[in-house]
N, C-alpha and C positions, 0 to 999 in steps of 0.2 A: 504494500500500500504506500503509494505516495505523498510524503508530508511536505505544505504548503506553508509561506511564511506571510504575513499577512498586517501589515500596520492599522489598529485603532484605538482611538484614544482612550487614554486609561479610564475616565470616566462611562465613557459608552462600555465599555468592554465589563465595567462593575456591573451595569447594569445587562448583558448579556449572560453573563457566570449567573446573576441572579435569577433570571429567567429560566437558562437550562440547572439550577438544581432545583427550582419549583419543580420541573419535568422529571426529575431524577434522571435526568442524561447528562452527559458529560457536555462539553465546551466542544468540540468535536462531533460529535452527537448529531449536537444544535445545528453547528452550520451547515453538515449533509443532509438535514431534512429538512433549511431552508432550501436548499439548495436541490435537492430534488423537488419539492413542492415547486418553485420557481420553473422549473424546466417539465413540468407536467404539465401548469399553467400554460406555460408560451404555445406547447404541442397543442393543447386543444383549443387554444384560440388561435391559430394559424391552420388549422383545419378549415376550409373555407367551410363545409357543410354544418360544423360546430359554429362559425360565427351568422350562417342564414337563419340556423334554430334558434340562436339567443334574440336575435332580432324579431323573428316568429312570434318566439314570447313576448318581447316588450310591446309587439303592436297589439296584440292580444289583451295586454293589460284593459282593464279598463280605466276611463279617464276618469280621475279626481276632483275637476273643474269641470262646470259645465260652460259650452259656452257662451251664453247668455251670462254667466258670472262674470266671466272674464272680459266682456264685450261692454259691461257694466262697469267694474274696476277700471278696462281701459279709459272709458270716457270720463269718469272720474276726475281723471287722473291727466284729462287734456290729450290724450294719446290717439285719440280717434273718434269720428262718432258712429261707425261704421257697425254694426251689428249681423250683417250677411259672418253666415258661417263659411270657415277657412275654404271646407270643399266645394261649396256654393261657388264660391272667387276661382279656385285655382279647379278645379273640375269640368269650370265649363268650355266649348267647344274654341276652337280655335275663333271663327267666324264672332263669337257673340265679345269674344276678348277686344278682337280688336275695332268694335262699335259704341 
């Protein structure tokens, strides 16, 4: 196994020891299962078909605001007086946009 030398400050580094012996893992331990974590991470998100799912789901969420809220807020607030909803505006056909 190959040993690595590594500069960080003594400060950070107290609070790292602190952390891996909450874990009961060693200082070594710690950093190869940040470090595997890390490079699992990067793999499933450079999967393209991993990053179409996660986006699948966020459009899935449902919204928090409605937008009559927010169209209300906006106006508020000087921002607009405009209340047509987003997909209303950007939705419609080429023809009706540019009339």
């Amino acid at each position: 196994m190959a040993k690595v030398m590594i500069s960080i400050p003594d400060d950070f580094l107290a609070q790292i020891d602190q952390v891996a012996r909450s874990r009961h893992q060693t200082r070594s331990e710690y950093f190869r299962e940040l470090a595997r974590h890390d490079i699992e991470r990067r793999e499933r998100i450079t999967d393209s078909a991993e990053v179409y799912r996660r986006l699948d789901e966020i459009a899935e969420r449902p919204h928090r605001v409605s937008w009559e809220s927010l169209a209300q807020i906006l106006s508020e607030r000087g921002a607009g007086s405009s209340t047509a909803r987003p997909e209303e505006v950007h939705d419609a056909p080429d023809e009706e946009k540019s009339t």
